[in-house]
Each structure stands twice: as structure tokens, then as C-alpha cells.
N, C-alpha and C positions, 0 to 999 in steps of 0.2 A: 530776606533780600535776594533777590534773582540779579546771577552777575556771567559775564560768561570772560573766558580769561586763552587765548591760543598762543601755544608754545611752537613755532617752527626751528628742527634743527638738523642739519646737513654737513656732513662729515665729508671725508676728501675722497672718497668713492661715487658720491655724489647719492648717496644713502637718506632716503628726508624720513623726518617723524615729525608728527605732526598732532599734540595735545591739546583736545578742544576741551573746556571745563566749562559746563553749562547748568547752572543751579546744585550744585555739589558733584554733577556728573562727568566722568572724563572718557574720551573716545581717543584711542591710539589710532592713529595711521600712519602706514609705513611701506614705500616700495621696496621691490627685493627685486633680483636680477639674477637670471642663470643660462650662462653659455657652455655649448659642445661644440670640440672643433672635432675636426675628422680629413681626413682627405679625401679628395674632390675622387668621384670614378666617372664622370662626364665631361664633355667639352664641348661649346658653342663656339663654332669657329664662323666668320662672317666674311664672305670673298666676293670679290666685284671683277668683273671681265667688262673691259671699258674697249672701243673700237671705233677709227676714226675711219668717215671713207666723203667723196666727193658726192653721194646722195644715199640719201637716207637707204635706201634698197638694197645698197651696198653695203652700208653700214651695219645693216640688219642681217644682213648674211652671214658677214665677216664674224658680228659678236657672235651669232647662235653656233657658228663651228666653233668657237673656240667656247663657247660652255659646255656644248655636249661633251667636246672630250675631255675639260674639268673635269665634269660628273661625271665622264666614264671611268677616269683614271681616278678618282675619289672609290667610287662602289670595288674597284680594282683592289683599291688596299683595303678595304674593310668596311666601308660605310655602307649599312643598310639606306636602299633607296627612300625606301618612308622617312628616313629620318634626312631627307634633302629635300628643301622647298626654295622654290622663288620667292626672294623676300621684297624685290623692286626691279624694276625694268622703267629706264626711261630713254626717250630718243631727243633730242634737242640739235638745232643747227649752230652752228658755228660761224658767227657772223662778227665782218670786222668791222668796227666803227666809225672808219671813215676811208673810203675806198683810197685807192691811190691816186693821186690828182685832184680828189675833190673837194668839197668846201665844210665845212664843220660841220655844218647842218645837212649832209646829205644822208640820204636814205641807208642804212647798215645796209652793206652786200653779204650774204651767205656764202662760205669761203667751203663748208662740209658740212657732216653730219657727224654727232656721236651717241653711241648706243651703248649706256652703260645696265649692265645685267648684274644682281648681285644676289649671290645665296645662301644660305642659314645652313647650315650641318651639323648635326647630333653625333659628336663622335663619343663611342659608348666603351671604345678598348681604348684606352690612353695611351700605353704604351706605342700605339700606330698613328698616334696625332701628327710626330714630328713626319712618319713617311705620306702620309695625307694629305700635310701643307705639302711639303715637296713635290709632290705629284702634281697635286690641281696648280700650283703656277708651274711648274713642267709645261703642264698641258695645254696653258691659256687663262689663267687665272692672270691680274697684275695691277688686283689693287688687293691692302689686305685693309679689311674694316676693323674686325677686334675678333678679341679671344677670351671666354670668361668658363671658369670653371665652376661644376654644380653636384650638385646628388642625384641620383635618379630614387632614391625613395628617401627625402629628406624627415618622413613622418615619426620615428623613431627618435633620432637628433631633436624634432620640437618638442615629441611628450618631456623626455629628459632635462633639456631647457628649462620648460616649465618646472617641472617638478625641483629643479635647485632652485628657479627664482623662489615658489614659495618657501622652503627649507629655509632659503636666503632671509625671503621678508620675515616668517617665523622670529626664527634665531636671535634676528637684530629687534624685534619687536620683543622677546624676553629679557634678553639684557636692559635693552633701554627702560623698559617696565619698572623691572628693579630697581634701575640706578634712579626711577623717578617718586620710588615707593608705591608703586601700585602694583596688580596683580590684572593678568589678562582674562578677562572674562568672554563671554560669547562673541564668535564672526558674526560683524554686523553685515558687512559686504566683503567683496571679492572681484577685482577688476582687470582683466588680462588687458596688459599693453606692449604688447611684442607687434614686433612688423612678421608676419611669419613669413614662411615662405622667399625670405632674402639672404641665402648667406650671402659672407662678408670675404673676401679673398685674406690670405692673413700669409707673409711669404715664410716659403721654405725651400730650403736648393733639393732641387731634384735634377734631372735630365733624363731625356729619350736619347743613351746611345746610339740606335738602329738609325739614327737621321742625322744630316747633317744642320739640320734645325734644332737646335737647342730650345728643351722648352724646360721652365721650372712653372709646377703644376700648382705648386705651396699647398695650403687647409682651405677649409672652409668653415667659417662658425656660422652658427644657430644663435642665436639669442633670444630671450626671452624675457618678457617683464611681467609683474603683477602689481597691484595697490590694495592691500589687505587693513580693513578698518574694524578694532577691537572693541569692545567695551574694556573699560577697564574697574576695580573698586579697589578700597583703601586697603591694606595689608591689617 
């Protein structure tokens, strides 16, 4: 008699096995998971120089002095040029919606222009992040967009990841084995399921003394998943 019989079971790690028994035959499977933190030695800093003026030409004047000297006073404290790009530049007028004296439905009058410029920075020495932000708004910076910390060679962190997720899956798939009376036989498959390439900010107090910008830089984890499917036979 051909019958087939599946066991799902998920523990508070969020750990699954998964017993498929098809004609006397059983297949384990089992995800495993393995993360490396580290501290971050990079920083994406993202700054905007916004500039209002009474026509666009103006306007366009006004922002471009006050980036250049952002970005000069950025390379000043340490930031290699290559690693500063224009990440958006837009120009848009400034229009009121209903002039003074007039009737609801009149035409919006154009009251200015603004010229908002914003740039990406790869800063590579952390400890000079806080005097970098201080500088570029010093200089004409005066929006701040965000700040996110990374690795410059995260490839290490992912092999390692990996390799405890499968330890991980392994591990939990002998136990479980046992506690099911069976014995792990041949890897039928092997399924990597990690987002790579995204650490995860994870805090920790730090600070940049040297500034009067306070920054805490925290970890960075790696994570890593896999879905390993066994055979399994009777003991």
C-alpha cells in the first residue's frame, strides 16, 4: 500500500523540519541560519544643498556655490573625490496658489525658484565622519538625507555566515533525526536563502570625540540562510 504521511515542526527560533514519508521512504528537511556581526569601517553619508532665489539662474548659481564648497570642504577632511557623486539635482519654481486679490481659480503665480542638489559620500575613515558632516554643512550643506553603515569587503562575513547556517541546519537535522528514530542519509539538495549583500545595522555606543557631532557607528550583521533536504532510513 503506497501512503505518503508529512511531519511539519517549528521550534521558537523559527527552526522548520520537515518529514515527508512516501512509500516507506522519509526525506528530512531543515533550514539552518548563521549570522557575523562586525563593525561597520564605512559610511554613506547622503546631503542635500537646497537654494531659494527669485529666478531659476539665480537659483542655480546660488546652489552650485554652496556645493562646491560642500565638496571642497568634504575632500578637506578626508573624503577621496571618487568616492563623491551627484546623486539628484532638481530645479522647480515656487508657486503660490492663489495670488493676492484673486479668485480661487486663478492661474498659480511663480513667487521663486529652488534648486535642490544632493550627494552620496563614501566615507572610508570613520573616525573623520563626525568632522566631514561638520564641515560640509559649515560650508553649505542644509539638508541631512541619512546615514547608513557598511563593509568595504563584506565577502568574508558572507562565506562565514554561510558556513554556520549549514553547521546550523546540520546539527538540528541530527538531533531531530534521532529524536525521530531515523538516521541521515545522502544530501538530496542544498538551497541558499540569505539576502547577501545587506547588512543589518545592530546598535552599539560608540562616538567620534574629534567632532562635535556625535555619531554611534553600532555592528553590522551578515546573515545567512540555507534549506538542506536529507534522505533519511530506519535505525
Amino acid at each position: 500500500m503506497r501512503w505518503i504521511a508529512i511531519i511539519v515542526l517549528t521550534n521558537l527560533l523559527g527552526l522548520s523540519l520537515i518529514l515527508l514519508f512516501e512509500g516507506g521512504e522519509a526525506r528530512l528537511t531543515v533550514s539552518g541560519r548563521g549570522e557575523v556581526a562586525a563593525a561597520p569601517d564605512t559610511a554613506t553619508v547622503v546631503l542635500g544643498t537646497v537654494t531659494r532665489a527669485g529666478t531659476a539662474r539665480e537659483a542655480l548659481a546660488l546652489n552650485g556655490a554652496a556645493t562646491r564648497a560642500a565638496l571642497e570642504t568634504m575632500a578637506a577632511a578626508g573624503v577621496d573625490a571618487a568616492d563623491i557623486r551627484t546623486s539628484g539635482l532638481t530645479l522647480r519654481p515656487l508657486a503660490s496658489r492663489k495670488p493676492p486679490g484673486g479668485s480661487d481659480d486663478a492661474t498659480p503665480r511663480i513667487d521663486g525658484y529652488e534648486v535642490r542638489n544632493t550627494v552620496t559620500a563614501l566615507v572610508r575613515d570613520l573616525p573623520s565622519l563626525g568632522v566631514v558632516l561638520e564641515a560640509a554643512v559649515s560650508a553649505g550643506a542644509n539638508e541631512f538625507r541619512s546615514l547608513s553603515f557598511g563593509l568595504s569587503d563584506p565577502a568574508p562575513l558572507v562565506s562565514e555566515a554561510r558556513r554556520r547556517a549549514v553547521a546550523d541546519a546540520r546539527a538540528a537535522a541530527e538531533t531531530l533525526a534521532d529524536a525521530a528514530g531515523v538516521t541521515l542519509g545522502p544530501l538530496i539538495s542544498f538551497d541558499l536563502t540569505d539576502g547577501r549583500g545587506a547588512p543589518v545595522p545592530v546598535a552599539r555606543e560608540a562616538s567620534f570625540a574629534s567632532s562635535r557631532v556625535p555619531i554611534s557607528e553600532g555592528e553590522v550583521t551578515v546573515a545567512a540562510g540555507v534549506t538542506m533536504v536529507w534522505e533519511t532510513r530506519a535505525k
